[in-house]
C-alpha positions as CSV (number, residue, x, y, z in Angstrom):
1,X,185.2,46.4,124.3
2,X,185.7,48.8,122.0
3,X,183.6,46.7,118.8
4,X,181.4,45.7,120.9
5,X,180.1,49.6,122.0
6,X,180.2,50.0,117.9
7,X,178.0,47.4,117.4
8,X,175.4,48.6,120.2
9,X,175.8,52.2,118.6
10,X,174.8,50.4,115.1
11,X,171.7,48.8,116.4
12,X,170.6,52.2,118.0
13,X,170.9,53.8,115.3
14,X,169.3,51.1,112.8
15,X,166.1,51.5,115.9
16,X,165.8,55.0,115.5
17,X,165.8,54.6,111.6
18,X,162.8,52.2,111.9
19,X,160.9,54.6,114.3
20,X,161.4,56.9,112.5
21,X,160.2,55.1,109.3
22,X,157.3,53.8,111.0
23,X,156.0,57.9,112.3
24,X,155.2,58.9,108.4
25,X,154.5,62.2,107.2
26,X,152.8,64.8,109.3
27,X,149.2,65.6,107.4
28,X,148.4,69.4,106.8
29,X,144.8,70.8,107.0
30,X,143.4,74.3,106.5
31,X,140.4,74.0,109.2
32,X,139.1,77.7,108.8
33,X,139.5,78.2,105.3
34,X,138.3,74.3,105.0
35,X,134.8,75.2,106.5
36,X,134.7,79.1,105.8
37,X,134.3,77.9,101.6
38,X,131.9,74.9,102.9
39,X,129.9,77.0,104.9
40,X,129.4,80.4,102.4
41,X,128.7,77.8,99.5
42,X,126.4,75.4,101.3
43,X,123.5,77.3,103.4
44,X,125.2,79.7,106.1
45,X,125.6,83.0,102.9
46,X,122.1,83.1,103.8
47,X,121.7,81.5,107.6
48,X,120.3,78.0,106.1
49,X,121.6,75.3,108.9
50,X,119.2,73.0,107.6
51,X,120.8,73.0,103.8
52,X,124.8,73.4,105.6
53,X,123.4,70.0,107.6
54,X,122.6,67.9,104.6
55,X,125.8,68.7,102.9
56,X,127.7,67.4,106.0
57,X,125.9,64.2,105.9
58,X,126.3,63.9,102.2
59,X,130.1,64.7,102.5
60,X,130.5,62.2,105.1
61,X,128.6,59.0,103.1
62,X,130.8,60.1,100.4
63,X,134.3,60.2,102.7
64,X,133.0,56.7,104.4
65,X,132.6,54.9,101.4
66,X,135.8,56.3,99.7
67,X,137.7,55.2,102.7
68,X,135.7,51.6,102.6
69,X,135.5,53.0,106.4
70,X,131.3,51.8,106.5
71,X,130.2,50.6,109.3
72,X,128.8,47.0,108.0
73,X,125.9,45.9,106.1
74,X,122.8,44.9,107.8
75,X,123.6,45.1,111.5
76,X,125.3,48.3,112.2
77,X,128.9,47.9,114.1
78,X,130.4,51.3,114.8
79,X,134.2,51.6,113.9
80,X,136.2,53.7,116.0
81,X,138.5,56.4,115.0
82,X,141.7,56.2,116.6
83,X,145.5,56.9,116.3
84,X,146.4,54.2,114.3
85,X,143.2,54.1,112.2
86,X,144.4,58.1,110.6
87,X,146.8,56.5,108.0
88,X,145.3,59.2,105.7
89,X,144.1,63.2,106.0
90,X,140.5,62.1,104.9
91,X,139.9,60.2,107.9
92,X,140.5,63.8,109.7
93,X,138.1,65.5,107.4
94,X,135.5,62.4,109.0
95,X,136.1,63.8,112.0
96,X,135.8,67.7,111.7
97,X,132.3,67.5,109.2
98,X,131.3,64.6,111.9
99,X,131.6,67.8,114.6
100,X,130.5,70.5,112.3
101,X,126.9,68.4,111.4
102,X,126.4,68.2,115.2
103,X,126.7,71.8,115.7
104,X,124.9,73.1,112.1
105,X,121.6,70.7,113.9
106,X,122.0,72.4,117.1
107,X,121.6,75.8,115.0
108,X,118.6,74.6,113.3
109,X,117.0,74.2,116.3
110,X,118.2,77.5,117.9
111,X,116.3,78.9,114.9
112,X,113.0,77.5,114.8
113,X,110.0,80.4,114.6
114,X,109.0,80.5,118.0
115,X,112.5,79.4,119.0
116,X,113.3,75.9,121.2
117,X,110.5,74.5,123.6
118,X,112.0,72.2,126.6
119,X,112.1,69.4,124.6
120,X,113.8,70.8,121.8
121,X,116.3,72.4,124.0
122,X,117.7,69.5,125.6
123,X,118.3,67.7,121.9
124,X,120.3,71.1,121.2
125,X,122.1,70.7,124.0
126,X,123.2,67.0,122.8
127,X,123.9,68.2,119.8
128,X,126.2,70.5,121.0
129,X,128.0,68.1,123.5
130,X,127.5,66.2,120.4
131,X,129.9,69.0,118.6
132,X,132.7,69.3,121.7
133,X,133.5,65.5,121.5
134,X,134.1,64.9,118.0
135,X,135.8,68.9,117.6
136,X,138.1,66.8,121.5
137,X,138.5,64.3,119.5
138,X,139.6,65.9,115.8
139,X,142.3,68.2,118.6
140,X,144.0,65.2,119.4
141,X,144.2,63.3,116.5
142,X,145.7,66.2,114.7
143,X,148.1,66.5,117.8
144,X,149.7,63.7,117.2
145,X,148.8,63.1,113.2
146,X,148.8,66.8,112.0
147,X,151.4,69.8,111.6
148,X,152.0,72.4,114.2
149,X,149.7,75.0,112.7
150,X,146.9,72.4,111.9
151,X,147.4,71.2,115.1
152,X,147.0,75.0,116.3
153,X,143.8,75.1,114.6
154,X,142.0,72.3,115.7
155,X,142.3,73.6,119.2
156,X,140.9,76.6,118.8
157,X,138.2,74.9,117.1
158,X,137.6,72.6,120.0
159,X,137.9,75.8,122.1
160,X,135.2,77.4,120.3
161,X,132.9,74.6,120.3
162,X,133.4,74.1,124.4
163,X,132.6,78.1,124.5
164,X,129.0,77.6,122.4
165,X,127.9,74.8,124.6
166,X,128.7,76.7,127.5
167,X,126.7,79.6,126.2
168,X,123.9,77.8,125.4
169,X,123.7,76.0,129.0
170,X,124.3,79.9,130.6
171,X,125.7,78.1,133.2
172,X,129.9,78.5,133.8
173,X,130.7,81.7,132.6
174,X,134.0,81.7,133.3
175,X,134.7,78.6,131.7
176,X,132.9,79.8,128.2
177,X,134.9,83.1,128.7
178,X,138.1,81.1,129.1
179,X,137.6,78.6,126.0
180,X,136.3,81.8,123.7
181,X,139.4,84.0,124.9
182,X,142.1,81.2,124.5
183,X,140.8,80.9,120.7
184,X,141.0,84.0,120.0
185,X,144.5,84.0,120.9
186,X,144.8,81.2,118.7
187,X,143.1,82.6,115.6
188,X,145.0,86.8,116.3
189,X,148.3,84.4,115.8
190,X,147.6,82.8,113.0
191,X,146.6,85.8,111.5
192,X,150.0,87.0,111.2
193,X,151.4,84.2,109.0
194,X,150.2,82.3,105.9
195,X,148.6,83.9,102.9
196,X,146.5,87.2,102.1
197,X,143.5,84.9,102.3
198,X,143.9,83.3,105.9
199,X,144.9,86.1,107.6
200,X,141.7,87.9,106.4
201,X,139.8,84.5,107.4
202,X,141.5,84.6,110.7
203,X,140.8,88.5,111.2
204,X,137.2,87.6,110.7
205,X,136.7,85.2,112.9
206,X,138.4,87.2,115.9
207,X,135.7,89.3,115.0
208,X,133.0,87.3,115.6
209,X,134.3,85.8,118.6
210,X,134.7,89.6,120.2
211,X,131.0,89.7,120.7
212,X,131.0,86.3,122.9
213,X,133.5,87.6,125.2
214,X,131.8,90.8,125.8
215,X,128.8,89.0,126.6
216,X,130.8,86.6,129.2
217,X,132.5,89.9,131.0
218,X,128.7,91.3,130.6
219,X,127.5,88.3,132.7
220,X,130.1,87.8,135.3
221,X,130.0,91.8,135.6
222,X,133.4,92.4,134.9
223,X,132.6,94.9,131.9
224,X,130.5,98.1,132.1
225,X,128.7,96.9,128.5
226,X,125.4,98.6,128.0
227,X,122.0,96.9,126.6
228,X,122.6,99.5,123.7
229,X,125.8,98.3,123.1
230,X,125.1,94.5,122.7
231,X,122.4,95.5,120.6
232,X,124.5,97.4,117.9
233,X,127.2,94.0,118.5
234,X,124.5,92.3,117.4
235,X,124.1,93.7,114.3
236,X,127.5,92.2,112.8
237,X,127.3,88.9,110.4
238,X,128.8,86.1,110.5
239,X,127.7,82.3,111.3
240,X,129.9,82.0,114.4
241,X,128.0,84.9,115.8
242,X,124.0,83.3,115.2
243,X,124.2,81.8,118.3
244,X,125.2,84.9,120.4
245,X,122.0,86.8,118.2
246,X,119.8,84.2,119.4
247,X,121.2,84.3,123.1
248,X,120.9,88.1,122.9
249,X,117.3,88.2,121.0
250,X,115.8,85.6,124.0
251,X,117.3,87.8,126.6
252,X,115.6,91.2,124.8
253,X,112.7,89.0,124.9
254,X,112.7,88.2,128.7
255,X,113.6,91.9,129.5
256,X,110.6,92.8,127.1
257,X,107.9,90.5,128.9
258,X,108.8,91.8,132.3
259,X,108.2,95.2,131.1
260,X,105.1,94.5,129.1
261,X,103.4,94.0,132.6
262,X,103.8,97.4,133.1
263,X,102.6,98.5,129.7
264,X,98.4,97.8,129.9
265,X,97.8,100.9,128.1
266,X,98.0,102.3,124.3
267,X,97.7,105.6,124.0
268,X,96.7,107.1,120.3
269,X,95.4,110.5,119.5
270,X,94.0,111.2,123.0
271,X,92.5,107.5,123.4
272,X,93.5,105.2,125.7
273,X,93.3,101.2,124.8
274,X,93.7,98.5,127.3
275,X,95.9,95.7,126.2
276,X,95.4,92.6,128.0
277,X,97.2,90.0,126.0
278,X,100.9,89.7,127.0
279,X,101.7,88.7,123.3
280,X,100.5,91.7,122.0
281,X,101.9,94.1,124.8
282,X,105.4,92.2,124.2
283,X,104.8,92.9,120.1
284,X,103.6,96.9,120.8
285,X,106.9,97.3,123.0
286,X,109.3,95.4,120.5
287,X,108.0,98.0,117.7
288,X,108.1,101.0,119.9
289,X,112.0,100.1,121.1
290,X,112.4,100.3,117.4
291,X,110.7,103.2,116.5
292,X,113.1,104.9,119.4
293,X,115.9,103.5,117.6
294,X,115.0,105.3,114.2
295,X,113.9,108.5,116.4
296,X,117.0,109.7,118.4
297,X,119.8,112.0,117.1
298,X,122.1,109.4,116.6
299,X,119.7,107.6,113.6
300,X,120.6,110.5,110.9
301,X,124.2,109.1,110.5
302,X,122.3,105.9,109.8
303,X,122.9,104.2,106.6
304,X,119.5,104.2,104.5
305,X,120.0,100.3,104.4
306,X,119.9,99.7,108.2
307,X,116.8,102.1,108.4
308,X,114.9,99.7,105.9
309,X,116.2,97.0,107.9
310,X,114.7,98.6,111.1
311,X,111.1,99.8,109.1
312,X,110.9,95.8,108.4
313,X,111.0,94.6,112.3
314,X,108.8,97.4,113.5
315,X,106.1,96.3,110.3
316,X,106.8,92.4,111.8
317,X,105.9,93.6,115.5
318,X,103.2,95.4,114.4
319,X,101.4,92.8,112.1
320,X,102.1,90.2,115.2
321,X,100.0,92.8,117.3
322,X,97.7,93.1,115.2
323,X,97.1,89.2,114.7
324,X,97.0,88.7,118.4
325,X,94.4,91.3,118.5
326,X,92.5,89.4,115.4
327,X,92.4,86.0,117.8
328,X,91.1,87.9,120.6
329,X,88.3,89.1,119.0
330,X,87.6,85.8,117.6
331,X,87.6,84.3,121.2
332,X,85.6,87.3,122.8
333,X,82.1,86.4,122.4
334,X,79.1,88.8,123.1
335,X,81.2,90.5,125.3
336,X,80.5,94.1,123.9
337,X,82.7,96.1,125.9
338,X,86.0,94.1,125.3
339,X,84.9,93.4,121.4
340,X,84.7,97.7,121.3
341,X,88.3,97.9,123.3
342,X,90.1,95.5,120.8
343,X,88.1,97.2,117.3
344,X,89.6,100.6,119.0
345,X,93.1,98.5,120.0
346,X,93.0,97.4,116.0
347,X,92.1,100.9,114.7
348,X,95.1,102.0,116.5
349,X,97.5,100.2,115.6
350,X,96.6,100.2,112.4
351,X,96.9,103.7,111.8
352,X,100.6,103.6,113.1
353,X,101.4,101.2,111.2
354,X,100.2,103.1,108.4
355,X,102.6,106.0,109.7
356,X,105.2,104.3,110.1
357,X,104.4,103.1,105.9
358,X,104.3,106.4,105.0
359,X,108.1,107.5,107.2
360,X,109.5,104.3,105.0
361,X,108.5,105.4,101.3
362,X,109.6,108.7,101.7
363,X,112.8,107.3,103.1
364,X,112.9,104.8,99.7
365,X,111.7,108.4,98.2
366,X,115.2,110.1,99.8
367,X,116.9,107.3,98.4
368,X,115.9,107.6,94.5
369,X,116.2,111.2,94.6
370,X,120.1,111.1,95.5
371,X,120.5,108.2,92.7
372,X,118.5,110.7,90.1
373,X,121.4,113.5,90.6
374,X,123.8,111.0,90.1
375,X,122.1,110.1,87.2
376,X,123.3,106.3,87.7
377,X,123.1,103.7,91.1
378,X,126.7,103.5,92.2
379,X,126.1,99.7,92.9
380,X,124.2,98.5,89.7
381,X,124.9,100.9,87.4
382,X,121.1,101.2,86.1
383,X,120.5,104.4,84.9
384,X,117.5,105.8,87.4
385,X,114.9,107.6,85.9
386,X,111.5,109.9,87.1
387,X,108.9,107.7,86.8
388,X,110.3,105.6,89.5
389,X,109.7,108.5,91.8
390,X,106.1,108.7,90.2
391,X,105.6,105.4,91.2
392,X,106.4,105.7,95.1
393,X,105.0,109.3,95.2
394,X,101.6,107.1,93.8
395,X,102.0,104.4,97.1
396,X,102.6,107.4,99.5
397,X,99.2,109.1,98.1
398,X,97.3,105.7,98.6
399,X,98.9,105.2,101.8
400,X,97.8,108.7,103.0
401,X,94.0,108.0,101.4
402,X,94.0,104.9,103.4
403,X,94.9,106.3,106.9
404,X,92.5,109.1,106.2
405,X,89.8,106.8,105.8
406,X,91.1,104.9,108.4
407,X,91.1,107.4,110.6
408,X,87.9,108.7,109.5
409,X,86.0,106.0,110.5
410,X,83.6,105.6,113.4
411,X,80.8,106.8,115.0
412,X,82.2,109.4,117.0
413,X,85.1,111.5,116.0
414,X,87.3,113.5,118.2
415,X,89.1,116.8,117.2
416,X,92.3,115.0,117.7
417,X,91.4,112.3,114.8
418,X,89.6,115.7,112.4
419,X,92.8,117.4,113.3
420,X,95.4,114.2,111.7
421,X,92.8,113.7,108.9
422,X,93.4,117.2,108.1
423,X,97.0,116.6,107.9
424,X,96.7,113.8,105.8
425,X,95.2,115.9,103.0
426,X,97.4,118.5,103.6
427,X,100.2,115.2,103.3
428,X,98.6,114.4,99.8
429,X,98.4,117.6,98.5
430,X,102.3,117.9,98.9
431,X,102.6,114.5,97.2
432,X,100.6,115.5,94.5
433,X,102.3,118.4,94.2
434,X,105.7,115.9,94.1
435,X,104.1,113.4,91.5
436,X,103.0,115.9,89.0
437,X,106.9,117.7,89.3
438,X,108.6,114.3,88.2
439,X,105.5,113.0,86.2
440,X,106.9,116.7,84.1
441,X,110.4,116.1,84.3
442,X,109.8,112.6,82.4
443,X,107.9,114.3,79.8
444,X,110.7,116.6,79.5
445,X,113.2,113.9,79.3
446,X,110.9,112.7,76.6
447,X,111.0,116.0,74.1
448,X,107.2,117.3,74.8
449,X,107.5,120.4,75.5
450,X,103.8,121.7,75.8
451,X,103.0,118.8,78.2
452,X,105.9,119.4,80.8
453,X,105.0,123.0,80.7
454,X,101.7,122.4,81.8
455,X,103.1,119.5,84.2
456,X,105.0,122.1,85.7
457,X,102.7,124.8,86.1
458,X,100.1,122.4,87.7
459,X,102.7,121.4,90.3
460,X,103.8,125.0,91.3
461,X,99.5,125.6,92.1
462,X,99.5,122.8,94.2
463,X,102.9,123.2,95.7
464,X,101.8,127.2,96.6
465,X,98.3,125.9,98.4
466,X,100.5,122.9,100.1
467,X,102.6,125.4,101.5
468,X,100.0,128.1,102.7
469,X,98.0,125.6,104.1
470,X,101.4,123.8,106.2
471,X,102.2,127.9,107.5
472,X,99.0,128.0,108.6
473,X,99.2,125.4,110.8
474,X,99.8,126.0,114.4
475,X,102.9,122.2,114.7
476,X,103.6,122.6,110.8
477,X,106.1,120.4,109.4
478,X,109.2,122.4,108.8
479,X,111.2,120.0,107.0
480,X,107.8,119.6,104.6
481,X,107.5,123.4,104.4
482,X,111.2,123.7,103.2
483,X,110.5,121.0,100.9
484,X,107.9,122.4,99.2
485,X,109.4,126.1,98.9
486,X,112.4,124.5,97.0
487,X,109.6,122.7,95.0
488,X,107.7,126.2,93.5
489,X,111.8,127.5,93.3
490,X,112.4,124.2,91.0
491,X,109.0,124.5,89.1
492,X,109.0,128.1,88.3
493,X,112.6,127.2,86.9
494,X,112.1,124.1,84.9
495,X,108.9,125.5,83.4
496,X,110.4,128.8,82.1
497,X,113.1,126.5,80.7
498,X,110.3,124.4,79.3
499,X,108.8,127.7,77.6
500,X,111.9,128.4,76.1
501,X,112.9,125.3,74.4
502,X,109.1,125.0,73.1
503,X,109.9,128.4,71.1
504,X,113.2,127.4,69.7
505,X,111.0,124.3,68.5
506,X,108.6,126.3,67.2
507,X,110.5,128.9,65.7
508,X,113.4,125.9,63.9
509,X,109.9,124.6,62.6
510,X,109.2,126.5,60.0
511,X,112.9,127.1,58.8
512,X,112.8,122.8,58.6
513,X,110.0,123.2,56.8
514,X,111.0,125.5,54.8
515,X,114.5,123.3,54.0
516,X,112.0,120.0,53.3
517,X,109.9,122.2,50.7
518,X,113.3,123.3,48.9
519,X,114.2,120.2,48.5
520,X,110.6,118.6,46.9
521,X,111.1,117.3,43.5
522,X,108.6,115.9,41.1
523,X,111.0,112.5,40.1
524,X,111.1,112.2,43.8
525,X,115.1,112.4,43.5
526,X,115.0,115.0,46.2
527,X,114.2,112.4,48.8
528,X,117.2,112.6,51.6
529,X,118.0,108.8,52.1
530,X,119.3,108.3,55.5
531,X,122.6,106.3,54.9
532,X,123.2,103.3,57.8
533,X,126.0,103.8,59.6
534,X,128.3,100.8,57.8
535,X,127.9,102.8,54.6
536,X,129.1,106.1,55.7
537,X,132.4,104.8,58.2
538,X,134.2,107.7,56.7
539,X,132.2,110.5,58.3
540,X,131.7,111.4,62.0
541,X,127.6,111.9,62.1
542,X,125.7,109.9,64.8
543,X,123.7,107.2,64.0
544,X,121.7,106.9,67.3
545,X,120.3,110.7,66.8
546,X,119.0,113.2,69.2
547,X,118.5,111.6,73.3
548,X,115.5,113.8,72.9
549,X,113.8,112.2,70.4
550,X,112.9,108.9,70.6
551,X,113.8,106.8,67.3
552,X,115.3,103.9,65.6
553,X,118.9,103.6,65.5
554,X,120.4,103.3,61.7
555,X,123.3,101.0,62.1
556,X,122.6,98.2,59.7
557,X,119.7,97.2,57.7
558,X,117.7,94.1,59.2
559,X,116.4,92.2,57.8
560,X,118.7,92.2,55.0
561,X,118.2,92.7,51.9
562,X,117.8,89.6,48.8
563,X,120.9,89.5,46.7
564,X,121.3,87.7,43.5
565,X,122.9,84.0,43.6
566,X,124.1,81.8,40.6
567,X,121.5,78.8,40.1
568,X,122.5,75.4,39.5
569,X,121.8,74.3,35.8
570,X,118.3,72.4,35.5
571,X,119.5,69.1,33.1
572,X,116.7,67.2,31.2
573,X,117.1,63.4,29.7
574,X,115.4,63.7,26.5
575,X,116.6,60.6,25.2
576,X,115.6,58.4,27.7
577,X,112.7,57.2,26.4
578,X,114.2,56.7,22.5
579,X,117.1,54.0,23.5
580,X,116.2,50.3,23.9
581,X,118.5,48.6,26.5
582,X,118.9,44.7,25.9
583,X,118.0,42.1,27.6
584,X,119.0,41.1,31.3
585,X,116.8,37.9,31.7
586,X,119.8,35.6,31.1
587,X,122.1,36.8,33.4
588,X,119.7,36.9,36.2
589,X,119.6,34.5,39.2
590,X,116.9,31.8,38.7
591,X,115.7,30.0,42.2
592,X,116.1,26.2,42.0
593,X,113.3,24.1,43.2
594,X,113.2,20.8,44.6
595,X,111.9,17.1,43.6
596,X,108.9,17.6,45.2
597,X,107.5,20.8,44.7
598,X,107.5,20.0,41.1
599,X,105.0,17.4,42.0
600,X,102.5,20.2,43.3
601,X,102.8,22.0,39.8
């Protein structure tokens, strides 16, 4: 009894050693870091599906034919990926870019121009149930064929996937909130382990996925979220948060047609334009939700960048307006009345567009002005000079000329419209002012003295008659008015500094002339040679000179200078012609012919 339980023990043992044999290593995958570097290096750095796409294709036909896993030549006969076909981690990797070009087509679609039509819609959908079988199917296989943390991974990435189908469907809320949620568990674990790199990876992406969930508890109306709120969540980057932009953007665009039924008026300088097109009401009401945006108290602890950002969308809604407005007139016929309703519409909107021109170049204008006292941009480190300022203060006084004319146009004019074109001049009388105060201090900068002077004396006269004219005004600008009094402060200063340095020139220039008239000889020996810097190492004088003065530096001569070689000796065979060489004839090869061509001698 007793050998024969040994013996059964043996052959247990030998099975499990076979099993166990037969199971094979466990394969290890990275999934987030995997498609993070994929993503940022193919397309999605700059929100290109459509590149990110063809890279998935192109790294699958290269994975398939590596594998020799094609699917036949001619007729095509699909091969299934299954447990026992994973013998290797690349057949994973099939799977996972298999799911990720499903979902980077769905995100092509989702960001077409005038977004998804029905059609299109219901291919993105596909896709997407497209994306949540193959990201099923990459979950299980790494189940059973992966490590625990790969393993880890995958589901969440499966989760994810389920949540953005169910977003896109907005049907099952709960469901979406549940998958979203249950990955972001995932990813706040894996967070905590592994290397600097993942956890930040893994930070990011819990991130991204905050947004989603908000919106879910926003639509099942178990959170107290505001519009506002989703709005500024909407501002964050990241590809895994496109799709909840474009979810959000289509429901701002809903909420913004059912209020542009209200909106059938556009009210401008005491005129009143009737807007009938829904296109252009919904455009007009997109720009002025922006133009509220950069208007409250909370927009000064805006960063300059975001401002720009928010100047660029109201521009977009604006020019959309103002194209609808274009096609209407087209289409209107004879119809006098509407034709003189839509030029009026157009003349509107034109002018506050040009407004809203003018509010972003002196914002650029705030910009430079804080780089020019640092002397240097913090982020490039270009050094920034005055005439860049010129060169915006020049735009803002052809923007202002253009609304004036604008505005001045017409038959009839109303006090409302002589009033603003009075403020425009009064506008480009204070950038004028500007212009010719930095035009100065880059004549300064470049050591003429008498022209800055005068540069600065021209912009205190029209800074002075700016500012009367502003505190004579009834609504003056005050921030313009404090402006332009620190403006006469600065060119009263800089011009009495400019008169100064102008008479130490003056008075040094007759001593240096002086010192150059000592030194004249007749021989010319007198000359002072400036030395380059290479010869004179020993002493500590500049070779650059004066930043005043503009001149060539003396570091080293160039071209150089011709310097004296040794020349190969010329030879010349004299005797060549006087020697008489013997006779070769003899020891030359002579061609031997045969019987017959001697015949045709």
């Amino acid at each position: 009894m007793a050998k024969n339980s040994e013996t059964s023990a043996m052959e247990i043992d030998d099975k499990k050693s076979s099993n166990s044999d037969q199971i094979g290593p466990k394969f290890s995958i990275n999934v987030l870091q995997l498609l993070k570097s994929a993503q940022m290096q193919h397309g999605l750095r700059h929100g290109d599906y459509t590149r990110y796409r063809r890279y998935c294709t192109a790294r699958l036909r290269r994975l398939y034919k590596s594998l020799k896993f094609t699917h036949g030549r001619g007729k095509y006969t699909r091969k299934a990926i299954t447990e026992s076909t994973v013998t290797e981690v690349r057949f994973l990797h099939l799977v996972l870019y298999t799911a990720e070009r499903a979902w980077s087509h769905a995100m092509e679609k989702r960001q077409l121009p005038d977004g998804p039509n029905a059609r299109q819609r219901i291919y993105l959908i596909g896709r997407l149930r497209k994306a949540v079988k193959w990201a099923t199917l990459f979950s299980n296989l790494c189940a059973i064929k992966a490590d625990p943390r790969t393993s880890l991974e995958a589901e969440a990435y499966a989760s994810y996937m389920k949540g953005n189908l169910l977003f896109e469907q907005d049907q099952n809320w709960e469901t979406a909130l549940k998958n979203f949620k249950s990955a972001r568990a995932v990813y706040e674990e894996l967070g905590k382990y592994g290397d600097v790199e993942n956890q930040v990876l893994c930070r990011e992406r819990v991130e991204e996925l905050e947004p989603s969930i908000r919106y879910c508890l926003h639509k099942i109306g178990e959170s107290n979220v505001k519009t506002s709120e989703l709005l500024q969540i909407g501002e964050m980057e990241g590809p895994a948060l496109d799709l909840f932009k474009s979810k959000l953007e289509a429901v701002m665009a809903e909420a913004r047609s059912q209020q542009a039924a209200s909106l059938t008026e556009f009210h401008w300088l005491g005129h009143r334009f009737p807007i009938s097109n829904a296109k252009t009401r919904v455009a007009i009401l997109k720009a002025q939700e922006l133009e509220k945006d950069l208007h409250v108290k909370a927009a000064d602890s805006l960063p300059a960048e975001k401002k720009l950002v928010i100047f660029d969308k109201i521009f977009t809604a604006y020019h959309e307006a103002r194209s609808c407005i274009r096609s209407d007139l087209a289409s209107a016929g004879n119809a006098e009345n509407v034709k003189d309703d839509l030029y009026g519409l157009d003349k509107a909107v034109s002018a506050v567009l040009g407004q809203r021109t003018i509010e972003r170049n002196q914002l650029l204008v705030s910009i430079v002005k804080g780089k020019l006292t640092k002397q240097r941009d913090d982020k490039t480190g270009k050094v920034t000079k005055p005439e860049e300022l010129v060169r915006l203060y020049d735009l803002l006084l052809q923007n202002t000329a253009d609304l004036s004319d604008l505005v001045s146009s017409g038959r009839e004019r109303k006090p409302e419209e002589v009033k603003f074109a009075e403020e425009c001049e009064l506008k480009s009388l204070a950038f004028r002012a500007e212009r010719c105060f930095y035009l100065a201090r880059s004549y300064s900068l470049a050591g003429k003295r008498a022209e800055a002077y005068a540069l600065y004396c021209r912009a205190r006269s029209h800074a002075e008659n700016a500012l009367k004219d502003f505190q004579r005004m009834a609504n003056s600008d005050q921030m313009m008015i404090e402006e332009l009094k620190t403006l006469c402060k600065e060119c009263r200063s800089n011009s009495c500094i400019e008169h100064a340095k102008g008479i130490i020139v003056e008075e040094k220039a007759s001593e240096n002339l002086s010192n150059k008239i000592s030194t004249i000889s007749i021989s010319g020996t007198g000359k002072k040679v400036d030395k380059f810097l290479l010869e004179k190492l020993d002493v500590y004088e500049s070779a650059v000179g004066d930043s005043n003065v503009k001149g060539a530096a003396r570091i080293e001569a160039f071209p150089s200078a011709f310097q004296s070689i040794a020349r190969n000796p010329i030879v010349l065979d004299l005797a060549y012609n006087f020697i008489d060489f013997p006779s070769l004839e003899n020891r030359m090869k002579k061609d031997r012919k045969g019987f017959i061509s001697r015949l045709w001698r």
